[in-house]
C-alpha positions in Angstrom: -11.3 1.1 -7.3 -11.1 1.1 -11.0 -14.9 2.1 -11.5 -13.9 5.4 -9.3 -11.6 6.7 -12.2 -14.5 6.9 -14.5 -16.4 8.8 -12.2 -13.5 11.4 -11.9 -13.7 12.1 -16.0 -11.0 10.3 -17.2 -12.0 7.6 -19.0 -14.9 10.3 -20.4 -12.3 13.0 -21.0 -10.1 10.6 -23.5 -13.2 9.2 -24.9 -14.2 12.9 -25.8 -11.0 13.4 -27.0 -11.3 10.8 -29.7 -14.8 11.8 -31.0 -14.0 15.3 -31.6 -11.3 13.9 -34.1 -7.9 14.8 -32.5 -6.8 11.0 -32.7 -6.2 8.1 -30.8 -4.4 8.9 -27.5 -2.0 6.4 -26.2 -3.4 5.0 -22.8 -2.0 3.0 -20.2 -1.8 -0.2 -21.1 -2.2 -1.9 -17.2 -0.2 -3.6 -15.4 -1.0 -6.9 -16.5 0.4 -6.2 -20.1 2.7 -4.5 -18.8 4.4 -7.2 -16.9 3.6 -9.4 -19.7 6.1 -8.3 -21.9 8.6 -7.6 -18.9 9.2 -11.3 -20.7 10.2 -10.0 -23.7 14.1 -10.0 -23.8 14.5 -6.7 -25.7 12.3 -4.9 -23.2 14.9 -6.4 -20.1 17.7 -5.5 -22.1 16.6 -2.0 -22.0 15.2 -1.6 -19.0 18.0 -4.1 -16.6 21.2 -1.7 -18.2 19.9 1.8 -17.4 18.7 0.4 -14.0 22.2 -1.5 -13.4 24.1 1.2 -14.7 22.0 3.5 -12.3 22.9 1.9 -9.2 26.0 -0.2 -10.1 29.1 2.2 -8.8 26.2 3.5 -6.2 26.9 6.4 -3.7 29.7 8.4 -1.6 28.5 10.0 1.8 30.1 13.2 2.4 29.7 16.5 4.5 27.5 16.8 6.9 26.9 18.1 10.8 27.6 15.4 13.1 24.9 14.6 15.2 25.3 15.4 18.9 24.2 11.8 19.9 26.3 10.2 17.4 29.6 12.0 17.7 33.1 11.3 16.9 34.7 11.9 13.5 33.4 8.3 12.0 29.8 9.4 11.3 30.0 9.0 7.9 31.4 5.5 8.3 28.8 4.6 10.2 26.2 5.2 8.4 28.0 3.9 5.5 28.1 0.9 7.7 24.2 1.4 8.4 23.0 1.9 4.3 25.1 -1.3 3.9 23.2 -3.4 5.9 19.7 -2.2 5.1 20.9 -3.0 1.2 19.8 0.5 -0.1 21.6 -0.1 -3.1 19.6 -3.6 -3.9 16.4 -1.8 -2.7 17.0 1.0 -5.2 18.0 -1.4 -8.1 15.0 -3.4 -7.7 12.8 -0.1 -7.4 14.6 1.5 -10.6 13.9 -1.8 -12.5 9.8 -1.4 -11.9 10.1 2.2 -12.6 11.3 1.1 -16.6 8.9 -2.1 -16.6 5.2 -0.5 -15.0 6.0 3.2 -14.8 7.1 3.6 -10.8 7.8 2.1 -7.4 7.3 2.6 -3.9 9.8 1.7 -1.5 8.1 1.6 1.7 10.4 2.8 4.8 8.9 -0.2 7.5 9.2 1.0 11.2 7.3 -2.0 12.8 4.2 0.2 12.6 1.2 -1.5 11.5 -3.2 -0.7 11.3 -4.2 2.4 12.5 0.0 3.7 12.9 0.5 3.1 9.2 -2.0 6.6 8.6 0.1 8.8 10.8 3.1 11.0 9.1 6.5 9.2 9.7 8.1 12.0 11.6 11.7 12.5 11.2 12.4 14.2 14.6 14.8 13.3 18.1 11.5 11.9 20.1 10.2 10.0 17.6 8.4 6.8 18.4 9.1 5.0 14.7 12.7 5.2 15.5 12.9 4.2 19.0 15.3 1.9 20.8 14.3 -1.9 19.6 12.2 -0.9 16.3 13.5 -2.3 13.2 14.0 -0.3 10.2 14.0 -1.8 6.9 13.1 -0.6 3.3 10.7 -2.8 1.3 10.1 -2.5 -2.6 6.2 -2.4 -3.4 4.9 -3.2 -6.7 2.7 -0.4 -7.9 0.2 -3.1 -8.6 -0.6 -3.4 -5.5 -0.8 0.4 -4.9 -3.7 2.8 -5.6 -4.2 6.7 -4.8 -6.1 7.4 -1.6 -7.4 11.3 -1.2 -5.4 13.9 -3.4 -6.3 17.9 -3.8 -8.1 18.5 -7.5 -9.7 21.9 -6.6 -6.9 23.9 -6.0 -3.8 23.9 -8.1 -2.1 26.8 -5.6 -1.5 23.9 -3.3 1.3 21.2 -3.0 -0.5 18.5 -2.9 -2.6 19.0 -5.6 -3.0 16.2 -7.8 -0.3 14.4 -5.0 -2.5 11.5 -3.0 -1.8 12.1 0.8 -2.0 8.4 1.7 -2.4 5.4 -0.6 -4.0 1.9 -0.2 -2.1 -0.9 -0.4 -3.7 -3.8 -0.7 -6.6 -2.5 1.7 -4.2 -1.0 4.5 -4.3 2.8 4.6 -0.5 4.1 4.4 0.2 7.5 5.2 1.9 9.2 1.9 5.6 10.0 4.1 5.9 6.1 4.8 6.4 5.8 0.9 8.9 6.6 -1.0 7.6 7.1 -4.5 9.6 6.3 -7.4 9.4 7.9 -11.4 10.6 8.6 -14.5 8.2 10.1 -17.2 5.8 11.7 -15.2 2.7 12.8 -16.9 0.3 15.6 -17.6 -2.1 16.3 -14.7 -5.5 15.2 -16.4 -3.4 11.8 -17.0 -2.4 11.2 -13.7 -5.4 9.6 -12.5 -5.7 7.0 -15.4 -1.6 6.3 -15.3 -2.2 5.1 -10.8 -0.6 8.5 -10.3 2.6 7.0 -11.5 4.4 7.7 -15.0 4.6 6.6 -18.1 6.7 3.3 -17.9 9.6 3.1 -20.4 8.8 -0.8 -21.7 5.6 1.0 -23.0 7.4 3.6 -25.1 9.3 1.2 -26.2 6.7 -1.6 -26.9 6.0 0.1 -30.5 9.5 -0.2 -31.6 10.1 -3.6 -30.2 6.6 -4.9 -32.9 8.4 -3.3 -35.7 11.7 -4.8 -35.4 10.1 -8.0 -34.6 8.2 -8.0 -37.7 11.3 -7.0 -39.5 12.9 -9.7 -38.4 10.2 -12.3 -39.3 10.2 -10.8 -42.7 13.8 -11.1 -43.2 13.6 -14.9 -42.1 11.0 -15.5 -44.6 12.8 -13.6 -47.3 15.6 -16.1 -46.3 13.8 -19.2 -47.2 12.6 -17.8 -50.1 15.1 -15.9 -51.5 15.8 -18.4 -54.7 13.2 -20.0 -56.5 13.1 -22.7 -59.3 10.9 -22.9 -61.9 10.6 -25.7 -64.2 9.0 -24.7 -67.8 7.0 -27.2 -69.2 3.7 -28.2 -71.0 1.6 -27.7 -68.3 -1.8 -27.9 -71.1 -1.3 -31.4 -71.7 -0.5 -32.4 -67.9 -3.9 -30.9 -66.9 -5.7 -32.2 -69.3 -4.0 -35.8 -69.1 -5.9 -38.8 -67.2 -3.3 -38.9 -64.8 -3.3 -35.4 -63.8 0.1 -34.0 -62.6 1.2 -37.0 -61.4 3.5 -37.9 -63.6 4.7 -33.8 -63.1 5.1 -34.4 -59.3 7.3 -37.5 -59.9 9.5 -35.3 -62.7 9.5 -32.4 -59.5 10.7 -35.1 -57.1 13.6 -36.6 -59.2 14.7 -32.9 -60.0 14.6 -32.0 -56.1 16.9 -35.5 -55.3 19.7 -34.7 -58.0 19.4 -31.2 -56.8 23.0 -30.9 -55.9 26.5 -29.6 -56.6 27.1 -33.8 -57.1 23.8 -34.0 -59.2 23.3 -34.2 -63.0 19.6 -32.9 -64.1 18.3 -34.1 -67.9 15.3 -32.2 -69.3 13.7 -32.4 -72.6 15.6 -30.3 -74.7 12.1 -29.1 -76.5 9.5 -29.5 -73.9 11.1 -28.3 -70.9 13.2 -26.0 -69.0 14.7 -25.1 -65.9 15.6 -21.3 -64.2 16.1 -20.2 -61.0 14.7 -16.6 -59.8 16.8 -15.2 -56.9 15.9 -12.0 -54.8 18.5 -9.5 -53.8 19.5 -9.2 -50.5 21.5 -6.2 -50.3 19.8 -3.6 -47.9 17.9 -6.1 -45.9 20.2 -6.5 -42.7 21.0 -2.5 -43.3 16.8 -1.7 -42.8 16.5 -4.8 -39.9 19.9 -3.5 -38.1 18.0 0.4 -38.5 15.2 -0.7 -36.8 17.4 -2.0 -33.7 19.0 0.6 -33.4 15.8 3.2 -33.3 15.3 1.2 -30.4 18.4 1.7 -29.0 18.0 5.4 -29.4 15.0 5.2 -28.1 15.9 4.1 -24.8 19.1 6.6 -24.9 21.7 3.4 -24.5 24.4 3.1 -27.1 24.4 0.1 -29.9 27.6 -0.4 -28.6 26.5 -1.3 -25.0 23.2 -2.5 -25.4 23.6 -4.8 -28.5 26.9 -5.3 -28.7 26.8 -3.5 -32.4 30.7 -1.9 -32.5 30.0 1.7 -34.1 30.5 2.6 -37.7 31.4 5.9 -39.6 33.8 8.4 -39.9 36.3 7.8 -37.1 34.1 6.1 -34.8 35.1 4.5 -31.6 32.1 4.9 -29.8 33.8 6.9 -26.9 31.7 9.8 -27.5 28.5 7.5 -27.4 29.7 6.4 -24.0 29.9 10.0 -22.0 26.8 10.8 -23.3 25.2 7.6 -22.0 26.9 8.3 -18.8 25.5 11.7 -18.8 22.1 10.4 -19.2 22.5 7.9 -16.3 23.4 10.9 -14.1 20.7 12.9 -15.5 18.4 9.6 -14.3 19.9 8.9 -11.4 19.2 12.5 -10.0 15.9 12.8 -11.2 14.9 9.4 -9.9 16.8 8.4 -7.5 18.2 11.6 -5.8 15.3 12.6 -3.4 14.4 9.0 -2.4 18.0 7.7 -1.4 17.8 11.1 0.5 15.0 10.2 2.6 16.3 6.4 3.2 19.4 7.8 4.8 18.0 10.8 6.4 15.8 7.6 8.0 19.0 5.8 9.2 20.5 9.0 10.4 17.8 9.4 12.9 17.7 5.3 13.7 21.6 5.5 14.2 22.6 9.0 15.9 19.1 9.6 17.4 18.1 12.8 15.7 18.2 14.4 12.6 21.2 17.0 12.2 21.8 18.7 8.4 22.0 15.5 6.5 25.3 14.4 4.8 24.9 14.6 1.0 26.0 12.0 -1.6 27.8 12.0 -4.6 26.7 9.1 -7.6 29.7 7.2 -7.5 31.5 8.3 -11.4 30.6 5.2 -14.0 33.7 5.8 -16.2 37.5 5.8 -15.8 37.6 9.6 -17.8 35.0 10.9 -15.2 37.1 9.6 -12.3 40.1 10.9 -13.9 38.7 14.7 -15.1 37.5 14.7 -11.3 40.9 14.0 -9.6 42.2 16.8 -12.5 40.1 19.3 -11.1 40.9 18.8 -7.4 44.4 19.0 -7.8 43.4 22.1 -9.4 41.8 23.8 -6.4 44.4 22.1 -4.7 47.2 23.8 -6.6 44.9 27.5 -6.6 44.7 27.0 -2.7 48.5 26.9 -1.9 49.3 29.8 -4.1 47.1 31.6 -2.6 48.6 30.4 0.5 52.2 31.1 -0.4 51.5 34.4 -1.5 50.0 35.2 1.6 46.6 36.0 -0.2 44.7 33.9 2.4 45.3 32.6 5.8 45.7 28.7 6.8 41.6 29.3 8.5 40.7 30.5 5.2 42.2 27.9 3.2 40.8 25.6 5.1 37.8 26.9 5.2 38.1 26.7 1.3 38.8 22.9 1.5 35.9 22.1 4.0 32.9 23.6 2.0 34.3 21.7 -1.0 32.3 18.5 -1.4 34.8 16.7 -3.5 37.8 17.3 -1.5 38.1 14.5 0.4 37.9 16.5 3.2 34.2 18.4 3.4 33.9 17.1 7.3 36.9 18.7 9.0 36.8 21.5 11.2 38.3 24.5 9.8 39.0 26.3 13.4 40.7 23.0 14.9 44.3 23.8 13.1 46.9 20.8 13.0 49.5 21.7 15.9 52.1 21.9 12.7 50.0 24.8 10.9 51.6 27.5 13.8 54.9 29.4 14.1 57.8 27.0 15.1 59.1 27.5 18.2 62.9 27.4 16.3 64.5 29.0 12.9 65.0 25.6 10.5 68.3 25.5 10.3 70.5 27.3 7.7 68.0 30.5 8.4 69.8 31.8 11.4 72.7 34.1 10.0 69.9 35.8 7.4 70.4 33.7 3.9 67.8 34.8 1.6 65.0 33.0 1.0 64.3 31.1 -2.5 61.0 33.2 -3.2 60.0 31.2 -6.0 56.4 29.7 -6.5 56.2 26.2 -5.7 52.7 25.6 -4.6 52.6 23.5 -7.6 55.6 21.1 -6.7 54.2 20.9 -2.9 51.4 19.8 -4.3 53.0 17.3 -6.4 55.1 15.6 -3.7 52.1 15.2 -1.5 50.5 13.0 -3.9 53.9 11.0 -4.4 53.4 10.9 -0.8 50.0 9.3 -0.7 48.6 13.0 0.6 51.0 13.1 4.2 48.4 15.2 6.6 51.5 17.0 7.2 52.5 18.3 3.7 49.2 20.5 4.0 51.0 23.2 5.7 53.8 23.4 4.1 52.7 26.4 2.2 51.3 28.1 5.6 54.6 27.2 7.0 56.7 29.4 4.6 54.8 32.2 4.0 54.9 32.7 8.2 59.0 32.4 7.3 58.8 35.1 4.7 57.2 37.7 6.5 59.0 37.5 9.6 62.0 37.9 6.6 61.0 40.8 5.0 59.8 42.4 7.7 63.6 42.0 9.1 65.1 43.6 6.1 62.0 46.7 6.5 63.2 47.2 10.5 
């Protein structure tokens, strides 16, 4: 299989590149290096906290059409239920860890389908035999070791699949490109794809070179540490070469100064013939260049000091907050280019194994990683929320639109209702409240706000959500009193 990639140009095309001059190109380094220094506890530390932090709060199922098979208002709990038991978010983790450590990962969706099944497209569909009553459906991790690219397009870059295999072997078996879901990070240029298994470039080899130099800063630094004072003792060193003895009698008067060498100790020398300094090296900057290197490192892999070391932040009013949100940025910014399409597929998968067919998919939110980003979110809806009842009590929008509002909003909590199924409360009451019968004025002020406020006091009743449809009904049937 290997031999094939040399026949394709690769090898010859970076060889090329290196005679004509243009320098040394970095190459894959394999898989068995690669997994080699997955040992190395610098290279886990990197790689184990963006792939924890990626999948550690995990996912919230919402919207969606219900399927017609499955029914009833707890869909999404069901398949809540469903993702929990096939362990997507262990399956994910696991993959996310051999993306950083060898460059991707497959996670194979198994349908009991096996030899010659394996090289038909998984179809997604109401009839479909993978899916059937009895089959199991579970998601497997596969090494990319044990992967390699079956036939891909390289003629024609007009097409989707070019450069894309459209099955891959695994381990011998022919498996149909659809039955794997294929995991990166750092894809790479097109000519490279061949020579990197058509995965990416893994992130333990980006990091590797930074990983040597700190290491060798670090060795240095012990070495300056043992060495840091020296002693020299000044003495006739012509006549002890040129004695009989040779420097014994010098190696006695070096062990009996090493033995009194003590706060306690007492050292005589010949007050003519011999002397006795000491030569110390400064250590100032030395942690300062070893502490650098770490953290290039920790840039590197675009995790704070803070988090992945340990290191509290210094400077000018630091607290490493800042640091922080832009680390969770960078873990959403991951999580949806790695992670996004393939947890996708898995539960488009258990849609169809649970309901039967495949309506529009409910979508998922990345659970927020940080306290602030749960906070700024619940800011936001009570927001809208706040916007929405205005409107409402200004008689801007009806109780169908404002519902409508509410249902095509993701994050509100409610993105599955049904805005045309109206709560029997949201209508005209059959009586005046009371108070409202001999024509007392209503207090017209703006309290969408307050409304809004009470309800969460409330623990959101269903029914304060009408309250503002409920009183802007009572003001026009008011006004248009005092008009007739």
């Amino acid at each position: 299989m290997d031999n094939q990639l040399e026949a394709d140009g690769v090898f010859t095309l970076l060889q090329h590149t290196i005679q004509l001059g243009q320098g040394a190109a970095p190459q894959f380094m394999g898989y068995g290096a690669l997994q080699n220094i997955a040992q190395n506890g610098l290279i886990r530390a990197c790689i184990d906290t963006v792939a924890d932090d990626m999948t550690r709060a995990w996912i919230s199922l919402k919207g969606g059409e219900r399927p017609a098979a499955g029914g009833g208002d707890d869909c999404l709990k069901k398949l809540e239920e469903a993702q929990k038991k096939c362990g997507l978010q262990a399956v994910f983790h696991e993959a996310a860890q051999l993306v950083g450590y060898e460059g991707g990962a497959f996670v194979f969706i198994d349908t009991g389908a096996d030899g010659d099944q394996l090289m038909t497209p998984l179809h997604l569909g109401k009839y479909s035999a993978d899916f059937a009553l009895g089959r199991p459906l579970r998601f497997t991790v596969v090494d990319p070791v044990n992967v390699f690219p079956g036939d891909y397009n390289s003629i024609s870059p007009l097409r989707p699949d070019y450069f894309r295999p459209s099955w891959w072997w695994v381990l011998g078996e022919r498996v149909h490109a659809s039955r794997l879901i294929r995991l990166v990070a750092n894809e790479v240029p097109v000519l490279l794809r061949p020579a990197y298994n058509f995965m990416g470039i893994p992130q333990a080899q980006i990091l590797w070179d930074y990983v040597l130099h700190f290491q060798q800063c670090r060795a240095a630094e012990a070495r300056l540490l043992t060495k840091f004072s020296l002693t020299v003792f000044k003495t006739n060193m012509a006549e002890i070469l040129t004695s009989a003895q040779g420097t014994a009698n010098l190696d006695a008067r070096i062990r009996y100064m090493v033995q009194a060498a003590t706060n306690d100790g007492v050292l005589a020398v010949d007050k003519e013939m011999e002397d006795v300094i000491k030569l110390e090296t400064p250590l100032s900057g030395v942690t300062d260049i070893v502490r650098q290197t770490l953290e290039f490192l920790a840039a590197l892999n675009r995790t704070p000091a803070v988090k992945l070391l340990g290191i509290s932040p210094s400077g000018f009013n630091a607290t490493g907050e800042s640091d922080i949100r832009n680390y969770y940025d960078h873990i959403r910014s991951q999580q949806e280019k790695v992670l996004r399409a393939g947890v996708q597929r898995a539960l488009d998968c258990i849609q169809v194994k649970e309901f039967g067919e495949l309506a529009r998919s409910p979508s998922f939110d990345f659970a927020p990683l940080g306290e602030e980003d749960r906070a700024a979110l619940a800011t936001q809806q009570k927001t809208r929320a706040d916007t929405i009842a205005v409107y409402l009590d200004r008689g801007v929008i009806s109780t169908e639109e404002g519902r409508a509002a509410i249902a095509a909003d993701p994050d509100s909590g409610f993105a599955d209702i049904d805005p045309d199924d109206l709560p029997e409360s949201a209508g005209m009451p059959s009586e005046m409240p009371p108070g409202m019968e001999g024509g007392d004025e209503l207090d017209d002020v703006d309290k969408a706000g307050a409304v809004y406020d009470a309800a969460l006091d409330a623990h959101r009743r269903p029914h304060m959500g009408v309250v503002g449809s409920f009183m802007q009904r009572i003001k026009q049937i008011v006004r248009k009193g005092a008009h007739g």
